[in-house]
GUFI-210235 format. One record per residue (C-alpha): x, y, z; residue in three letters. Coordinates in nm, 2 decimals, always signed. Layout:
! residues N
{{X,Y,Z},ALA};
...
This chain:
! residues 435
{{-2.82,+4.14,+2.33},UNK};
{{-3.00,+4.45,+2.21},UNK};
{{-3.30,+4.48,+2.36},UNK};
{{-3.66,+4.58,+2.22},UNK};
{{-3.87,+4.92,+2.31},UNK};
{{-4.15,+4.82,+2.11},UNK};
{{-4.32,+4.55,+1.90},UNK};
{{-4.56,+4.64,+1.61},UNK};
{{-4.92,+4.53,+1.69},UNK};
{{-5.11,+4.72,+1.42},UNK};
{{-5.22,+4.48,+1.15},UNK};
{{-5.03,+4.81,+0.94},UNK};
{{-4.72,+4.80,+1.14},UNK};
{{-4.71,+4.44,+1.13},UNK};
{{-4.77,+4.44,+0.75},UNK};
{{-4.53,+4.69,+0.68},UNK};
{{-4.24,+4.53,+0.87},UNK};
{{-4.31,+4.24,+0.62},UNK};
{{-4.33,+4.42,+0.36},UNK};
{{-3.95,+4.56,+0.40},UNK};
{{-3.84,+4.14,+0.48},UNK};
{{-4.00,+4.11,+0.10},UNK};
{{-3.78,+4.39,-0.01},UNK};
{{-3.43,+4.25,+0.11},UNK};
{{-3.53,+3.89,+0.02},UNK};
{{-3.58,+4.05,-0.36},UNK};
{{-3.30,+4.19,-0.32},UNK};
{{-3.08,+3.92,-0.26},UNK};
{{-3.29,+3.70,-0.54},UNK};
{{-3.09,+4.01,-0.76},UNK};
{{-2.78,+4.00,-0.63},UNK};
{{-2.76,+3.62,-0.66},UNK};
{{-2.88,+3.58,-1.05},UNK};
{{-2.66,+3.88,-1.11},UNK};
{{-2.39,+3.64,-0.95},UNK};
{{-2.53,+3.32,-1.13},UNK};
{{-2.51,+3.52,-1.49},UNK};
{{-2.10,+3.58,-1.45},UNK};
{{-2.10,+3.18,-1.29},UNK};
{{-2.34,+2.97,-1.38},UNK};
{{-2.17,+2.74,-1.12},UNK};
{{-2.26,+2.93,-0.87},UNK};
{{-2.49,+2.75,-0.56},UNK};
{{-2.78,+2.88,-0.37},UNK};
{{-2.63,+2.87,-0.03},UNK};
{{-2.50,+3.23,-0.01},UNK};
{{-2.92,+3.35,-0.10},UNK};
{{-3.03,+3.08,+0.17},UNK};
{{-2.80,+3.23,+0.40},UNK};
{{-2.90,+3.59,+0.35},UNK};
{{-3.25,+3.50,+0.30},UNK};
{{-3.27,+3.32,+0.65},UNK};
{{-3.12,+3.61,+0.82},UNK};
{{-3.33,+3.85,+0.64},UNK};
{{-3.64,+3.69,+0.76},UNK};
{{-3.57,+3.58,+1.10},UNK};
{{-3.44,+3.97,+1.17},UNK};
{{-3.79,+4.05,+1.04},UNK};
{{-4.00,+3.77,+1.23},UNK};
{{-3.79,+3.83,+1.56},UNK};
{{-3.90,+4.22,+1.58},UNK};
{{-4.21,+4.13,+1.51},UNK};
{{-4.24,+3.80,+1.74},UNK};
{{-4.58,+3.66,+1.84},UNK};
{{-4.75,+3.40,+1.62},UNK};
{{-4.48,+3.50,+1.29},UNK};
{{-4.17,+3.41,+1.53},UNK};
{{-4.38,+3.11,+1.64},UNK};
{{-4.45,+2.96,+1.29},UNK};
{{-3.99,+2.99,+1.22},UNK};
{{-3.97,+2.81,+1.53},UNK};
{{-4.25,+2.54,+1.42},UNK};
{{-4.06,+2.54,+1.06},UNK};
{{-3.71,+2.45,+1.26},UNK};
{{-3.78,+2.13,+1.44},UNK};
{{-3.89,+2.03,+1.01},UNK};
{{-3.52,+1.94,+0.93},UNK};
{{-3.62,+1.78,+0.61},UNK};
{{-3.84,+2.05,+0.50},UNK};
{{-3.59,+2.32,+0.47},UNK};
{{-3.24,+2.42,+0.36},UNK};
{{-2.99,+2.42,+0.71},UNK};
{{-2.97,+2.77,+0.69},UNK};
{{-3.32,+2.83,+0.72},UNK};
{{-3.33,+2.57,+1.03},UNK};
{{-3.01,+2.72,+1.17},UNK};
{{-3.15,+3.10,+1.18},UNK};
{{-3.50,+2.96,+1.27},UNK};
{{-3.41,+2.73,+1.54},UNK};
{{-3.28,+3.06,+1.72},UNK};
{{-3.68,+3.14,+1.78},UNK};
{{-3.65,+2.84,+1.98},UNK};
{{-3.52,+3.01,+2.31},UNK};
{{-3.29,+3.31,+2.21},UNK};
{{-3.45,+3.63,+2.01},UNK};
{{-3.44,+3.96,+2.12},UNK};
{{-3.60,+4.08,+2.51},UNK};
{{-3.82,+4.39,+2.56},UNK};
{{-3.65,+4.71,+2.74},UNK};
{{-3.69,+4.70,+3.10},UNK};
{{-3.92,+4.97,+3.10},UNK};
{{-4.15,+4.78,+2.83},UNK};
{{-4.15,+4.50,+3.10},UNK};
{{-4.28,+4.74,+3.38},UNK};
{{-4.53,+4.90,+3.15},UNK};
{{-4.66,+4.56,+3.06},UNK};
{{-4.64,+4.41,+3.41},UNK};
{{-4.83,+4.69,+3.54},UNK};
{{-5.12,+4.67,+3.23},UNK};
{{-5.13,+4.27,+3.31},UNK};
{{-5.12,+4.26,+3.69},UNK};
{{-5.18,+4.64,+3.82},UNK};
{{-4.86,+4.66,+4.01},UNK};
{{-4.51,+4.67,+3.91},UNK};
{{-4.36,+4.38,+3.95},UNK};
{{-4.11,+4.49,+4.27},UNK};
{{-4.41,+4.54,+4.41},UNK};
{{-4.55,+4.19,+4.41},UNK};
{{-4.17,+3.99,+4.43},UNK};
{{-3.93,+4.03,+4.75},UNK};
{{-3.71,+4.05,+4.39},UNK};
{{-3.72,+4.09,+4.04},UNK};
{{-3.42,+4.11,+3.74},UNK};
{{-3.59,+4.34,+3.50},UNK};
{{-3.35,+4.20,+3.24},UNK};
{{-3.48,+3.89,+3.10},UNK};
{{-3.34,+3.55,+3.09},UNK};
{{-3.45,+3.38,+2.80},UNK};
{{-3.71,+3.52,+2.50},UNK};
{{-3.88,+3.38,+2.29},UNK};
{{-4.15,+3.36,+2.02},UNK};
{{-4.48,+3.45,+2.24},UNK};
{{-4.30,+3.56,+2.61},UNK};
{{-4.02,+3.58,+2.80},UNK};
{{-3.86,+3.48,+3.14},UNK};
{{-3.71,+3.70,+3.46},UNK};
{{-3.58,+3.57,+3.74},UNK};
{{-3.72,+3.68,+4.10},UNK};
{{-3.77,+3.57,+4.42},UNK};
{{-4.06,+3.50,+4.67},UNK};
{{-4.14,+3.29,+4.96},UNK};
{{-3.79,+3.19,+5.01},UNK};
{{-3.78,+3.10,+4.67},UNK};
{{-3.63,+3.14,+4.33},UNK};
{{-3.87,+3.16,+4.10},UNK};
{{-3.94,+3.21,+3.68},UNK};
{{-4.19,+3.49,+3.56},UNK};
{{-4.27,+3.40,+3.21},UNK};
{{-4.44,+3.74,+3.04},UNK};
{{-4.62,+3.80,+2.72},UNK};
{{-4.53,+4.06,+2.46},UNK};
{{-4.75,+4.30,+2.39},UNK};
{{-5.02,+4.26,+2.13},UNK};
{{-4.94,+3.89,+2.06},UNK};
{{-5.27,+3.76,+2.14},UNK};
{{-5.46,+4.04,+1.89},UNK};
{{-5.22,+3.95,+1.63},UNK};
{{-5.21,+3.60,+1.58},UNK};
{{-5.52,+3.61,+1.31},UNK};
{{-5.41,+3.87,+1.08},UNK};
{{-5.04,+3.71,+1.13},UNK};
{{-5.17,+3.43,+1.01},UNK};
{{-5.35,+3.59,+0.70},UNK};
{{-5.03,+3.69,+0.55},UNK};
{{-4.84,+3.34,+0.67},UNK};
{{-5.12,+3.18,+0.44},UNK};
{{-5.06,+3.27,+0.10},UNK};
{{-4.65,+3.13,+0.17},UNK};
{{-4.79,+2.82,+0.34},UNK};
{{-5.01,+2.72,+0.07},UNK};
{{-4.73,+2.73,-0.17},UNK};
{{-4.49,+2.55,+0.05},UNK};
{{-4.71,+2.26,+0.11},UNK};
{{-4.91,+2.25,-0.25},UNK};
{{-5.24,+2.28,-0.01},UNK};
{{-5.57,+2.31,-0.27},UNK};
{{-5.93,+2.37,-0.23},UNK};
{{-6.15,+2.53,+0.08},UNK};
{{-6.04,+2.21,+0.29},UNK};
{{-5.71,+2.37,+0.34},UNK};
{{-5.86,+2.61,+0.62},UNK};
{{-5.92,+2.30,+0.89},UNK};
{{-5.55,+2.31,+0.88},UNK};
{{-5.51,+2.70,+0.92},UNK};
{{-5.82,+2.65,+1.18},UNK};
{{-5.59,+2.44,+1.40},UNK};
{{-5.31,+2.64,+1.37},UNK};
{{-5.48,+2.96,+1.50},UNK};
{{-5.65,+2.78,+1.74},UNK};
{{-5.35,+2.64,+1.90},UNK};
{{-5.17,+2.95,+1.92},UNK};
{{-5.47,+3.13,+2.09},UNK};
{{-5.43,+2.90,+2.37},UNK};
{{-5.07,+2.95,+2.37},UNK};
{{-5.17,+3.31,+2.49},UNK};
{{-5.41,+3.25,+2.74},UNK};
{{-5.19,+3.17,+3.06},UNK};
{{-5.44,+3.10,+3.31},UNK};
{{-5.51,+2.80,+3.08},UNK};
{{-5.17,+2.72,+3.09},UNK};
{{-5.08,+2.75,+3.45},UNK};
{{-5.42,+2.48,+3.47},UNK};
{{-5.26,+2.20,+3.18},UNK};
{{-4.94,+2.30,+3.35},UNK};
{{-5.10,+2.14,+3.68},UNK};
{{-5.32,+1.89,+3.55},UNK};
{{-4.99,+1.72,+3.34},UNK};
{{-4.72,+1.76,+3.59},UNK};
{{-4.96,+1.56,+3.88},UNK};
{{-5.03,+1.32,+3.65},UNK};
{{-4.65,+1.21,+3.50},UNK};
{{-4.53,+1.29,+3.87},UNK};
{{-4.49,+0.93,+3.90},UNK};
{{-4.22,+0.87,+3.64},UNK};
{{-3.89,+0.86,+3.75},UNK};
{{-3.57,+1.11,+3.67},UNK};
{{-3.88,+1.35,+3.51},UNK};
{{-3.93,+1.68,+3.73},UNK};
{{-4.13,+2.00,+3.70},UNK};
{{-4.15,+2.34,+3.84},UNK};
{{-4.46,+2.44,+4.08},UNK};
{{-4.67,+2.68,+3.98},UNK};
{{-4.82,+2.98,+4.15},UNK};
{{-5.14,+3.07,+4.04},UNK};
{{-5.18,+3.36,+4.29},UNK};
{{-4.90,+3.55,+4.13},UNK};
{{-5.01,+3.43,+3.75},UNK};
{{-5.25,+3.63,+3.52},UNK};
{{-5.36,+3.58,+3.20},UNK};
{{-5.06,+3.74,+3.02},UNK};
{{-4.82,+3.60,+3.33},UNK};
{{-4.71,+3.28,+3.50},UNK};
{{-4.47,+3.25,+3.77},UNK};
{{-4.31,+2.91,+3.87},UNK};
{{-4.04,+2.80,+4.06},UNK};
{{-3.70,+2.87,+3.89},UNK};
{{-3.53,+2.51,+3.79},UNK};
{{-3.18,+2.47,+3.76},UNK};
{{-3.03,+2.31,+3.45},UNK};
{{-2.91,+2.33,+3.05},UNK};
{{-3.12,+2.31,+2.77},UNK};
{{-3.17,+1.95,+2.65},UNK};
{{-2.99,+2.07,+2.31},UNK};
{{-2.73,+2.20,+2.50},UNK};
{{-2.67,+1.87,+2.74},UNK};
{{-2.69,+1.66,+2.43},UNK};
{{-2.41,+1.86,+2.25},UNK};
{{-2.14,+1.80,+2.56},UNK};
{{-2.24,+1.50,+2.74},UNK};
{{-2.04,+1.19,+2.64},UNK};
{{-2.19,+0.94,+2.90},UNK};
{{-2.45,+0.65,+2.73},UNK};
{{-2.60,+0.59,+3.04},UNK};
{{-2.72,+0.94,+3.11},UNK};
{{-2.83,+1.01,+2.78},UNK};
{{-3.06,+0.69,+2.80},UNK};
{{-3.14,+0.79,+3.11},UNK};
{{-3.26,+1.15,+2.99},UNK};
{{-3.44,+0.96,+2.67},UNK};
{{-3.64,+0.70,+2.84},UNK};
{{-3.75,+1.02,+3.08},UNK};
{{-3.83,+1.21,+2.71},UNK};
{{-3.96,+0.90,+2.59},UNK};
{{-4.20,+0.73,+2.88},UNK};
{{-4.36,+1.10,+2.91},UNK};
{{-4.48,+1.10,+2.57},UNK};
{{-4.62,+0.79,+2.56},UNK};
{{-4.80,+0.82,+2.88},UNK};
{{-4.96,+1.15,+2.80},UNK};
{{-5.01,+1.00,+2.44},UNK};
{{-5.17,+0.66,+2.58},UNK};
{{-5.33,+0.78,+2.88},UNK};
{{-5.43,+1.12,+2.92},UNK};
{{-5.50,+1.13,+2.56},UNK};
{{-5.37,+1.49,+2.59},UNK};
{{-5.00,+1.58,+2.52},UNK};
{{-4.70,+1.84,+2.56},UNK};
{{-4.73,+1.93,+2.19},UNK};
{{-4.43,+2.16,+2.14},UNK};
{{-4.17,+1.95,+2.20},UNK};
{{-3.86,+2.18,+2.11},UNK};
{{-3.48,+2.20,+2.31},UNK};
{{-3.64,+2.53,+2.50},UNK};
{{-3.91,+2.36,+2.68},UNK};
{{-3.69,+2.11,+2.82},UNK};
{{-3.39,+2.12,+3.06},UNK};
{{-3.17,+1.86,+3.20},UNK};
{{-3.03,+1.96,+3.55},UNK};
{{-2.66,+1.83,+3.70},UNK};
{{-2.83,+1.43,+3.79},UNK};
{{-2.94,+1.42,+3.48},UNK};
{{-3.27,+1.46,+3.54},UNK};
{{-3.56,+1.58,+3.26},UNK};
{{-3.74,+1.89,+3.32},UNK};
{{-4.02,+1.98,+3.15},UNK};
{{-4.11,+2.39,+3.13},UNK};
{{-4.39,+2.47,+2.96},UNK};
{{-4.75,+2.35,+2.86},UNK};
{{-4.85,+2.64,+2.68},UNK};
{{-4.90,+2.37,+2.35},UNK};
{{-5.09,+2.12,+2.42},UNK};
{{-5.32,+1.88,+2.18},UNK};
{{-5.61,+1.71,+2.29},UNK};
{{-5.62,+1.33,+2.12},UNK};
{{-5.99,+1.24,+2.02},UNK};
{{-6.03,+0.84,+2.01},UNK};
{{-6.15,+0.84,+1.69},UNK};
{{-5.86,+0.98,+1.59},UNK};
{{-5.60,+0.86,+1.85},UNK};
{{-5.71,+0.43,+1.74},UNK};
{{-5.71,+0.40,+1.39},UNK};
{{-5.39,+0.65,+1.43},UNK};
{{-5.18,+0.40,+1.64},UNK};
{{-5.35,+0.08,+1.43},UNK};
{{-5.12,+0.21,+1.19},UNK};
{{-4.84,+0.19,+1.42},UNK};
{{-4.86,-0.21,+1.40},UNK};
{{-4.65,-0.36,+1.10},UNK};
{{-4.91,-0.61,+1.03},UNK};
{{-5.21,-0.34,+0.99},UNK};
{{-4.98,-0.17,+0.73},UNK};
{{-4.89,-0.50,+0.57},UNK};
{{-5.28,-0.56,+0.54},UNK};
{{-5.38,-0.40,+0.20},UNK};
{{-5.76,-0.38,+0.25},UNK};
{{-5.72,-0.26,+0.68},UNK};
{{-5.48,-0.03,+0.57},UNK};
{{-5.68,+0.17,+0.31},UNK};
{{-5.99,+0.13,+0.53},UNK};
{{-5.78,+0.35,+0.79},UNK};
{{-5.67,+0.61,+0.57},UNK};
{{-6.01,+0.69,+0.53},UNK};
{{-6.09,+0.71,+0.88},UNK};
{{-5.75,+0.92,+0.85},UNK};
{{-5.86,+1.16,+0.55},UNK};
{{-5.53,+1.04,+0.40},UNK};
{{-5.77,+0.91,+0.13},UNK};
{{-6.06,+1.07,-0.01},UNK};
{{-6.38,+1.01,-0.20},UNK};
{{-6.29,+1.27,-0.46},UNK};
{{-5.98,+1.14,-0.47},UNK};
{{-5.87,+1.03,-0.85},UNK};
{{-5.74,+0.65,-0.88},UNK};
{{-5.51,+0.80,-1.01},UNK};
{{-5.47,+0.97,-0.65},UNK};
{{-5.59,+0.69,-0.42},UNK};
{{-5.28,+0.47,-0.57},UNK};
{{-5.04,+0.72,-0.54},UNK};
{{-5.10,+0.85,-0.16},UNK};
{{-5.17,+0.52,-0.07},UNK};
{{-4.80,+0.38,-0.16},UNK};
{{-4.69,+0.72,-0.06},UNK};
{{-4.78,+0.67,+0.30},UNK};
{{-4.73,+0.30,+0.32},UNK};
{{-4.36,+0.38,+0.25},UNK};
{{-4.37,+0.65,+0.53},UNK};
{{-4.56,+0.47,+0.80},UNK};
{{-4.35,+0.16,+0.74},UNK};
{{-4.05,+0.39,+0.83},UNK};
{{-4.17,+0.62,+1.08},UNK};
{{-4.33,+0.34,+1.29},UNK};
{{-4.04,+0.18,+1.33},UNK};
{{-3.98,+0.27,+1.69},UNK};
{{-4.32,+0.14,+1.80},UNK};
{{-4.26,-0.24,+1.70},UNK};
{{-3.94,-0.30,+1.81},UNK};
{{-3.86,-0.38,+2.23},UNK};
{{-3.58,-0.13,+2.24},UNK};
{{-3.47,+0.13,+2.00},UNK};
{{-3.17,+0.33,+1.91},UNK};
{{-3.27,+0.68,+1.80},UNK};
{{-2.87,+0.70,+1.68},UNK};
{{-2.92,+0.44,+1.44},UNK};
{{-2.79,+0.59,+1.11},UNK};
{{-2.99,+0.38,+0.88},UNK};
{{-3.31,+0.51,+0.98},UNK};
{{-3.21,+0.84,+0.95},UNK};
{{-3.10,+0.77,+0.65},UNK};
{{-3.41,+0.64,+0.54},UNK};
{{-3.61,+0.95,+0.66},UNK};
{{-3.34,+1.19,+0.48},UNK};
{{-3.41,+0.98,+0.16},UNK};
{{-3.78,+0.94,+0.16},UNK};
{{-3.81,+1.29,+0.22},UNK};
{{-3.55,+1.35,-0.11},UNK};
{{-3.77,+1.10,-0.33},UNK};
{{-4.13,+1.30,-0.24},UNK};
{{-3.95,+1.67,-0.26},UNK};
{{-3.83,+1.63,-0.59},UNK};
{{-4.14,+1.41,-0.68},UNK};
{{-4.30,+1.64,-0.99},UNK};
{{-4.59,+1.41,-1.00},UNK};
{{-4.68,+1.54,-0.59},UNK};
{{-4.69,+1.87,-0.67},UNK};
{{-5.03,+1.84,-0.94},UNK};
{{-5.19,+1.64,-0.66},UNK};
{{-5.41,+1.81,-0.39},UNK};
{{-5.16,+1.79,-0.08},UNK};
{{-5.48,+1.85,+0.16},UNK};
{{-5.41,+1.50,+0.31},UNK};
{{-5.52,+1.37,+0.65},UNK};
{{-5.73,+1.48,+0.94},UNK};
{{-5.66,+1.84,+1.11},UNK};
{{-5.51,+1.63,+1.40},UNK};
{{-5.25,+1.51,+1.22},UNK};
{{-5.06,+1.85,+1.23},UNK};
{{-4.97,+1.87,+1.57},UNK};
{{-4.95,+1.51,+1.65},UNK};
{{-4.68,+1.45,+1.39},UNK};
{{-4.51,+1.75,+1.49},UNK};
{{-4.50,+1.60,+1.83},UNK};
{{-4.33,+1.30,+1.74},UNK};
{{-4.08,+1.45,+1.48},UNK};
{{-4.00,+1.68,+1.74},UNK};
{{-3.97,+1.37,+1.99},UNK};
{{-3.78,+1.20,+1.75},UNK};
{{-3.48,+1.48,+1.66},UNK};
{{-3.50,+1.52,+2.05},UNK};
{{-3.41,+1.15,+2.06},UNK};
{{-3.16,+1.17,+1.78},UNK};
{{-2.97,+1.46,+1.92},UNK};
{{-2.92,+1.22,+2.29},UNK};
{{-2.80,+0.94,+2.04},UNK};
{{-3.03,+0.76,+2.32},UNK};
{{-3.19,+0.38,+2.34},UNK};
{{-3.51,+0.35,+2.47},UNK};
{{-3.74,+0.06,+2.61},UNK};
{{-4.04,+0.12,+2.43},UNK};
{{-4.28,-0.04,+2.65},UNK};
{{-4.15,+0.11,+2.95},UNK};
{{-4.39,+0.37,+3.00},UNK};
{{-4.66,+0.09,+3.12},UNK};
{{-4.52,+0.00,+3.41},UNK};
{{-4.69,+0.34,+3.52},UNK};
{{-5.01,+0.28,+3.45},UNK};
């Protein structure tokens, strides 16, 4: 794969490179309508196709917080057409590495040294890039470890990446009024964390000693003496991408075995520690040759408040939703509903959610559950039809629901595809047993 000499960090250079993704994009708008006038038959899946490339070539060069937002736009199946989630979902562990002498220069501004001066070895060629950093194999200590380091810039960038993100966002998900910026507040607080590394080398810690107790679920160690704030080295684990595992393996048993691992990590961190592994996308997790669940990174992770975290999971429980008056008394504690809202408004959003929590919470009141079960996929792919073509959505405000809501959803959809691609059953409850 070619490899990268240097990344734009100026809010110009950065601006600019977007500015020639606009370009092609209108270009192939052209070209298709041109197309479309001499066949009016003609579909839009040659523009999605050329469209997704045009962008994620644009985002990749550009990585950082742009790169991270595909990748966060990938794990939404529903949301976009498969060729957007097809290119994006690339951002997910495979986009272009820096030049081996970008790594030394940037090893050297991190750490002061070069890095075969603090490893017995070090592959300046990269392993595995990504949206914010990217991983080298060395060795130390007898061991083999992973050195996870941050491109250059990505930490200034993320604010004035986000400015120009904003405008597209608000469009995409009909969001009105100042309220909006709680959301856009989250998000750029989130991703500042994701670039601080001494934080994450400490939730890295503070997770893995925690869930160390649940069986066939492993983690690397980590080694703060040779970690900075722009790099984290930890022991090098052996195994296959969890997408990867899910595509080949034809065993039930292991693929349980890797989903009640997925699933009983979640829920403890979710019930527990009230603090959970918030990126849950097929590059984070690795499945080694027992088929064991390894879990890589805890650069994302979302602190639960209770007065979020109860009226939340009330909502899990069928008879809460099937309760009229408890139900709309929690999507105010949610911000689902609000006192501006129209009744008009108040009707709409609050059958609009009834039919989504009735589905989505599915999982949580039954004893065991099949994530391969096609009719609630099918269910999900049609509800999300019905409120995407819904005309009557788009003149509503879409600023629905508290800021938490972002990441903790995105947690569980995440969870959920991860589940979906094992075709695993899970015990629900099983995750109690550790307490």
């Amino acid at each position: 794969m070619k490899t990268i000499d240097k990344i734009p960090v100026s809010k110009i250079g950065r601006t600019t490179e977007l500015v020639k993704t606009g370009v092609k994009v209108g270009g192939n708008y052209l070209k298709y309508y041109s197309k479309k006038a001499m066949n009016p038959d003609i579909t839009k899946d040659q523009l999605n196709e050329d469209n997704a490339a045009d962008i994620y070539d644009g985002l990749k060069n550009l990585k950082g917080s742009a790169l991270k937002v595909a990748q966060m736009l990938s794990m939404e199946k529903s949301l976009l057409p498969s060729a957007y989630v097809e290119k994006f979902s690339l951002s997910q562990f495979s986009v272009p590495p820096l030049s081996a002498p970008l790594v030394r220069k940037t090893f050297k501004k991190y750490l002061g040294k070069y890095p075969e001066e603090l490893y017995d070895t070090f592959a300046t060629q990269s392993v595995n890039a990504a949206s914010i950093g990217q991983v080298h194999k060395a060795t130390k200590f007898g061991r083999k470890l992973a050195v996870k380091i941050q491109y250059p810039g990505v930490a200034d960038s993320i604010s004035s990446d986000l400015a120009m993100v904003k405008p597209i966002a608000i469009r995409m998900f009909n969001l009105k009024g100042k309220d909006s910026e709680k959301f856009f507040k989250e998000v750029e607080g989130k991703l500042l964390e994701e670039t601080d590394y001494l934080l994450e080398v400490s939730q890295s810690i503070q997770i893995t000693d925690a869930c160390s107790q649940i069986p066939n679920l492993k983690f690397p160690t980590y080694y703060k003496e040779l970690s900075s704030e722009r790099t984290i080295t930890m022991d090098w684990m052996e195994g296959v991408h969890i997408s990867e595992f899910a595509k080949v393996n034809k065993d039930q048993d292991k693929a349980n075995k890797v989903g009640q691992a997925l699933w009983d990590f979640y829920m403890y961190q979710m019930h527990i520690l009230k603090a959970v592994h918030a990126d849950p996308h097929p590059g984070n997790f690795l499945v080694d040759y027992d088929a064991n669940l390894i879990a890589i990174d805890f650069g994302c992770v979302k602190k639960v408040p209770m007065e979020f975290y109860t009226p939340y999971f009330e909502l899990a429980e069928r008879k809460n939703i099937d309760n009229p008056e408890f139900f709309q008394k929690k999507l105010f504690e949610l911000e689902i509903l609000r006192d501006d809202d129209s009744e008009k408004e108040r009707v709409y959003f609050s059958q609009l959610f009834y039919e989504m929590l009735s589905l989505f919470t599915t999982p949580f009141n039954k004893d065991r559950f099949d994530f391969a079960d096609t009719s609630f996929w099918d269910g999900i792919t049609e509800l999300s039809e019905k409120y995407t073509n819904d005309t009557e959505l788009r003149k509503m405000n879409g600023n629905r629901g508290s800021k938490h809501f972002l990441y903790i959803n995105r947690t569980f959809f995440g969870l959920y595809n991860l589940l979906h691609d094992l075709k695993a059953t899970v015990e629900v409850k099983n995750y109690e047993r550790y307490l």
